[in-house]
C-alpha positions in Angstrom: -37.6 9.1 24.8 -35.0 5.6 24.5 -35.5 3.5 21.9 -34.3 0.3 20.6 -30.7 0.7 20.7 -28.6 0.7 17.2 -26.6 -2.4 18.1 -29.8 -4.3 19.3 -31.2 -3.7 15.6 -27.9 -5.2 13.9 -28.3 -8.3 15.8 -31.8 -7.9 15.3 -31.3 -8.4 11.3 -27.8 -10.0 11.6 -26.6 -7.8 8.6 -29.5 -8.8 6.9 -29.7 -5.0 4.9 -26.0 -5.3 4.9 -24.2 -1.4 3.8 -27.2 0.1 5.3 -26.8 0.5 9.1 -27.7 4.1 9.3 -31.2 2.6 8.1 -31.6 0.4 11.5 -33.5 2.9 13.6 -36.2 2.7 11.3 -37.1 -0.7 12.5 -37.6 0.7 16.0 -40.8 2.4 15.4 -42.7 -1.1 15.0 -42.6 -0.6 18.9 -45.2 2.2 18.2 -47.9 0.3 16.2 -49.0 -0.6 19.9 -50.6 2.3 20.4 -54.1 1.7 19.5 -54.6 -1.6 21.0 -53.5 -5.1 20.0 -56.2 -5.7 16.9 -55.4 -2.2 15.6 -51.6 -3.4 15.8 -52.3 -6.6 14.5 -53.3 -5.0 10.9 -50.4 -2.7 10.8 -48.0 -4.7 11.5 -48.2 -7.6 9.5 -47.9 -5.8 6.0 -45.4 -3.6 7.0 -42.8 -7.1 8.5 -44.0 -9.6 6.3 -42.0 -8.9 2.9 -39.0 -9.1 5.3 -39.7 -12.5 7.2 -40.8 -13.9 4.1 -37.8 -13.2 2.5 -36.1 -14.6 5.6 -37.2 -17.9 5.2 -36.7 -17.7 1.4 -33.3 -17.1 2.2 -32.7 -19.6 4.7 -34.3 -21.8 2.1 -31.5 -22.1 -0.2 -27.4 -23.2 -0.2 -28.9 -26.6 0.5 -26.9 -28.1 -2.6 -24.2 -27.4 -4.8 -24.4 -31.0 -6.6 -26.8 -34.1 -6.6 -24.2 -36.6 -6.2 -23.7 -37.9 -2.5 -21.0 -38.6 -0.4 -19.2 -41.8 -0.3 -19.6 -43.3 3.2 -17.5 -41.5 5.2 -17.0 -38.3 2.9 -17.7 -35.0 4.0 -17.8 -31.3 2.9 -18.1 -28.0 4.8 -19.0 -25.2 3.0 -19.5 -21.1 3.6 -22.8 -19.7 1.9 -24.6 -16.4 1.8 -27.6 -16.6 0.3 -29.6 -13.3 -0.8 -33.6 -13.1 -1.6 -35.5 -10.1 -3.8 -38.2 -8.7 -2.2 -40.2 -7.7 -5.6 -41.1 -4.6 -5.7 -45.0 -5.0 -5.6 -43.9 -5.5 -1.7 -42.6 -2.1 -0.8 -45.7 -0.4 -0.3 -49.3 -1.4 1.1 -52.6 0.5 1.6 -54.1 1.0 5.3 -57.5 -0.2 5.2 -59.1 3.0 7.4 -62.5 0.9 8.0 -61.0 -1.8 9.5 -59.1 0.5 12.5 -60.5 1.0 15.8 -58.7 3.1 18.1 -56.0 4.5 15.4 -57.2 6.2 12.6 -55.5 8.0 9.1 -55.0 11.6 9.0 -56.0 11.8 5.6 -58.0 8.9 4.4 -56.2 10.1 0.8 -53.2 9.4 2.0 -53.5 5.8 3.0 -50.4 4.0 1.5 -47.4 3.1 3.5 -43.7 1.8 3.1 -42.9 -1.5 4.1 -39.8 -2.6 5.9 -38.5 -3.1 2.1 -39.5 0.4 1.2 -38.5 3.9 0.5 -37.0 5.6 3.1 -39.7 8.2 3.8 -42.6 8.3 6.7 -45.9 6.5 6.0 -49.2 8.5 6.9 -49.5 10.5 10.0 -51.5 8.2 12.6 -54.5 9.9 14.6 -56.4 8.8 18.3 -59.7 7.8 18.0 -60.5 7.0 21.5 -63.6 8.4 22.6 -63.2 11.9 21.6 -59.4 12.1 21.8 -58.1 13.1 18.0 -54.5 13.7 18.5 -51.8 12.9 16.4 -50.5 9.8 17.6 -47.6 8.9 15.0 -46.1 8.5 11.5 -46.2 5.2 9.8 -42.7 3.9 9.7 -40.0 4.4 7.5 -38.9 1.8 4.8 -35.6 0.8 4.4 -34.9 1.3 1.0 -33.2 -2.2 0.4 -34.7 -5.0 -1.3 -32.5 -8.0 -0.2 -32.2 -9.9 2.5 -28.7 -11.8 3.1 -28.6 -15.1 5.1 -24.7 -16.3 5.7 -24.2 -20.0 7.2 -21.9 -22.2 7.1 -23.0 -26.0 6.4 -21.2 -29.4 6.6 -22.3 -32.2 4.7 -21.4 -35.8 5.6 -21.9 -39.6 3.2 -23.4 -42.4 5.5 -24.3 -45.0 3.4 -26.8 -46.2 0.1 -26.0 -42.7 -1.2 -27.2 -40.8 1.8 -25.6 -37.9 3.8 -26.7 -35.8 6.3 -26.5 -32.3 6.6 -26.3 -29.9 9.0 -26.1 -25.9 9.3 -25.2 -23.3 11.8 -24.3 -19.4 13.0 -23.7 -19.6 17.1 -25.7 -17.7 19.4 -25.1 -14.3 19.4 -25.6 -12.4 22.5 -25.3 -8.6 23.0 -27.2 -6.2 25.9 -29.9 -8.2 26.0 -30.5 -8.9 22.6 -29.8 -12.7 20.5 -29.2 -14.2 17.3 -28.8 -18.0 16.6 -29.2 -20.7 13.5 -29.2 -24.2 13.0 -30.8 -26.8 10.3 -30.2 -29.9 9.5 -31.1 -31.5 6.1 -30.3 -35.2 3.9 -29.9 -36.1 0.5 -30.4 -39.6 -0.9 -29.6 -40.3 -4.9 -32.1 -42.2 -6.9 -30.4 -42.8 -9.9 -29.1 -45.8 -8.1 -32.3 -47.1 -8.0 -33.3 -46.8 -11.8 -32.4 -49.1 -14.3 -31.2 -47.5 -17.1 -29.5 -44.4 -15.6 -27.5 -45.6 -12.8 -25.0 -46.8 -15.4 -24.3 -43.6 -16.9 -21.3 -41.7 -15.5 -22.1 -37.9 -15.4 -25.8 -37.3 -14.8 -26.4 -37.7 -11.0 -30.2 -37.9 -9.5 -31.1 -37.4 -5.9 -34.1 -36.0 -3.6 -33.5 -33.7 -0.7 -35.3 -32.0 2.7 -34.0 -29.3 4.2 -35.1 -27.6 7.6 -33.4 -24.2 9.1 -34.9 -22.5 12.3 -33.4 -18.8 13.1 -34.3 -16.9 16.3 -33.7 -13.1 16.9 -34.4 -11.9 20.3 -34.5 -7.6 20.5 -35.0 -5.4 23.7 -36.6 -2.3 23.3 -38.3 0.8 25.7 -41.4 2.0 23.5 -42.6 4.5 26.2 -45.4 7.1 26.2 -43.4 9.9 24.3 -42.7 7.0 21.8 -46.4 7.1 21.0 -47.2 11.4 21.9 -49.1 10.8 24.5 -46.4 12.3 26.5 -48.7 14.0 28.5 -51.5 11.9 29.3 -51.8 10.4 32.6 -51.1 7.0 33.9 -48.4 4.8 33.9 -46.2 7.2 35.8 -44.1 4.8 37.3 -43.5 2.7 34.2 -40.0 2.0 33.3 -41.0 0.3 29.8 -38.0 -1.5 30.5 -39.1 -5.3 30.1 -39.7 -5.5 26.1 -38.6 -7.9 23.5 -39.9 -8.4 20.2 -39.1 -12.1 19.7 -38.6 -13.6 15.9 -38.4 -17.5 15.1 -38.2 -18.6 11.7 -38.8 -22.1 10.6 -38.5 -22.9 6.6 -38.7 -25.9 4.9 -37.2 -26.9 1.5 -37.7 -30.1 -0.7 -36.2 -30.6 -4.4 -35.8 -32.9 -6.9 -31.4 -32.5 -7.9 -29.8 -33.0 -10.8 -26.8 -32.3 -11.9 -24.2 -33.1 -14.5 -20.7 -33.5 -13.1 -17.4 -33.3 -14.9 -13.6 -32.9 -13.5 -13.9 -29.3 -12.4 -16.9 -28.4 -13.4 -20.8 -29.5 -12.8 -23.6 -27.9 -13.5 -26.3 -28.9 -11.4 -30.8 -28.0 -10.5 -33.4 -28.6 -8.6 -37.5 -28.4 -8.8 -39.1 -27.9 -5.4 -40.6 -25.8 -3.3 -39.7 -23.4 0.2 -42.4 -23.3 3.0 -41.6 -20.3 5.6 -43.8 -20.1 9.4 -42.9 -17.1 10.9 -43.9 -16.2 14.8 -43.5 -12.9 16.0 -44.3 -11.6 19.6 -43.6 -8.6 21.0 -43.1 -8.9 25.0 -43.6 -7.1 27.9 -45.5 -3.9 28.8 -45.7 -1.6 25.9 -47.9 1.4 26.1 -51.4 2.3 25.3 -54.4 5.3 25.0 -57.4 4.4 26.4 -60.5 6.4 27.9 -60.2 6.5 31.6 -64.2 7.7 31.9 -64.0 11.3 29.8 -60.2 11.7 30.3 -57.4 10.3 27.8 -55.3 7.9 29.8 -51.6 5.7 29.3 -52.2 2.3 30.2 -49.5 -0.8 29.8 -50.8 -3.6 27.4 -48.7 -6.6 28.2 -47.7 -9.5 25.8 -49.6 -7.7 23.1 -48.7 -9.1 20.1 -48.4 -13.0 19.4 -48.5 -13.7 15.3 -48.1 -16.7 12.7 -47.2 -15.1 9.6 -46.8 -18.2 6.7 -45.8 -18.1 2.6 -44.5 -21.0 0.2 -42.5 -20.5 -3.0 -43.0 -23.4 -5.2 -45.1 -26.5 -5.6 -46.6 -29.1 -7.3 -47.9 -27.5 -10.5 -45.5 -24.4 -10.5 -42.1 -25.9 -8.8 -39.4 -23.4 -7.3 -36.8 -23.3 -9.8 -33.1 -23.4 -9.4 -30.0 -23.5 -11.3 -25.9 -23.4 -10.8 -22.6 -23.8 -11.4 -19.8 -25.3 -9.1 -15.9 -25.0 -9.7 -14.1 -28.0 -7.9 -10.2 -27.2 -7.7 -8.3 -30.4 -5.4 -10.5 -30.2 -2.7 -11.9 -26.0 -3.1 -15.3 -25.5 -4.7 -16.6 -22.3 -5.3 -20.7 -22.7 -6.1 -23.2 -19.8 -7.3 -26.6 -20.5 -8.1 -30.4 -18.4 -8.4 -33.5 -19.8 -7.8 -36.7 -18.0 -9.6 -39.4 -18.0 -7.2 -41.6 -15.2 -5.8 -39.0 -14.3 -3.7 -36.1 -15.6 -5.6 -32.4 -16.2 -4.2 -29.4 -15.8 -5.4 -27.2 -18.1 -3.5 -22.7 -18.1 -3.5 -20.8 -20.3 -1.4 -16.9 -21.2 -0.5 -16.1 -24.8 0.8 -13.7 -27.7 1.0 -15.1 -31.4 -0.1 -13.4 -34.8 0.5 -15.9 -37.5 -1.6 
């Protein structure tokens, strides 16, 4: 049995669970969830991804800022961030809902919960057939991961236009490696109000501004999920399947908004923002993948093609409980070093490196 290869899975996350590559291979076994059918595939795959894509976006929401005050026309920054979201902990388990299963069935209706990708590193509840009369075991529930983060590195350049506006764009190049691809890009502006309010724009260290952000990732993975993948080893059909056209594709859109402010002195400013992160996730898994089906009275292999095609969506933050952020940046001639957290559902904890000419 081949299976998603170990390299494919690191540029899969792109060091998202970084120390842990041993854990990859886990990931692989989503490739399996297709057993039963698409619907059946559907409602096992979603709770076990989603804690990871959510934090995804969460992640890719933040390193926006590092100050409210903007750019004089013509100024420009370019800075190295990594930002890292929690998964809280009331997302590293879920319950399989046995009723709600067609074609795949629990073991044990007792043993019904199940590791997310953010969970322990142990296998979820042994998966039965429930085709026709065919009750073999199919598979295990996959593994968790056992890490709780998920790191986003980018690196971001920032530059002043005019009226107190810059423009800001972020980027990690395509990756490409046996098939499998990586890439980032966003772009984002800032525009100070304090300008615009009488009172405040006369006051030297408080600065004021509004900002937009909005970061797309895509991860492109080849796998080979074939019949032994999913025990059916020795059913019939599909013989001359090489299971060799899959890809699980990942795009990640998130959006960020916030109110800055921030209170700058010679080398230090301490600076905020209220707001809110909005994350759309698509995921589709490509190709033939395999699947157990009654051929009359006899258990058959058949290939289930383009199977799985999902919108999975979350937002940290809004209107009556804003996302919440707060830092610190060191300016030394022209070297700032920035850390900041934002408290959210998935909060972030953000550190970045960069030069700034103002």
């Amino acid at each position: 049995m081949s299976k998603i290869s170990k390299s494919g899975l690191l540029v899969l996350l792109a060091t998202v669970f970084l120390g842990n590559a041993n854990s990859y291979a886990q990931i692989e076994e989503m490739g399996r969830l297709m057993a039963g059918g698409k619907e059946d595939a559907q409602i096992l795959l979603q709770p076990y991804i989603t804690p990871a894509v959510n934090a995804f976006g969460a992640a890719m929401g933040g390193g926006w800022y590092n100050t409210a005050e903007s750019h004089k026309s013509g100024g420009f920054d370019i800075t190295l961030t990594v930002n890292m979201a929690i998964i809280p902990q009331k997302y590293e388990t879920f319950e399989i809902d046995n009723t709600v299963l067609t074609n795949l069935k629990l073991a044990d209706v007792a043993e019904n919960e199940s590791p997310t990708v953010a969970g322990d590193k142990v296998s979820g509840p042994q998966m039965t057939y429930s085709v026709g009369g065919y009750t073999e075991n199919a598979f295990r529930m996959p593994q968790g991961l056992n890490v709780n983060y998920v790191p986003s590195p980018m690196v971001q350049a920032g530059v002043g236009l005019f009226k107190g506006t810059d423009v800001m764009l972020r980027y990690l190049p395509n990756i490409k490696y046996k098939g499998n691809e990586i890439g980032l890009w966003g772009i984002g502006g800032k525009h100070d109000i304090k300008q615009w309010i009488p009172g405040l724009k006369q006051l030297p260290v408080l600065q004021l501004s509004l900002m937009y952000g909005y970061t797309r990732l895509h991860t492109f993975v080849t796998s080979d999920i074939d019949k032994g993948s999913i025990g059916a080893g020795s059913l019939p059909g599909e013989e001359g399947n090489a299971w060799d056209n899959q890809m699980m594709k990942l795009i990640v859109q998130s959006q960020t908004a916030n109110l800055l402010f921030s209170a700058n002195l010679p080398v230090v400013c301490f600076y905020g923002g209220l707001g809110f992160v909005s994350t759309k996730t698509n995921l589709k898994f490509e190709g033939d993948f395999p699947m157990v089906y009654m051929d009359g009275a006899t258990p058959s292999v058949m290939a289930m093609t383009d199977p799985i095609d999902m919108e999975i969506k979350n937002q940290d933050g809004g209107i009556t409980k804003p996302r919440l952020n707060a830092g610190v940046r060191f300016k030394l001639a022209v070297i700032t070093i920035h850390f900041d957290y934002s408290w959210a559902n998935y909060s972030v904890l953000t550190g970045g490196l960069g030069v700034t000419f103002r």
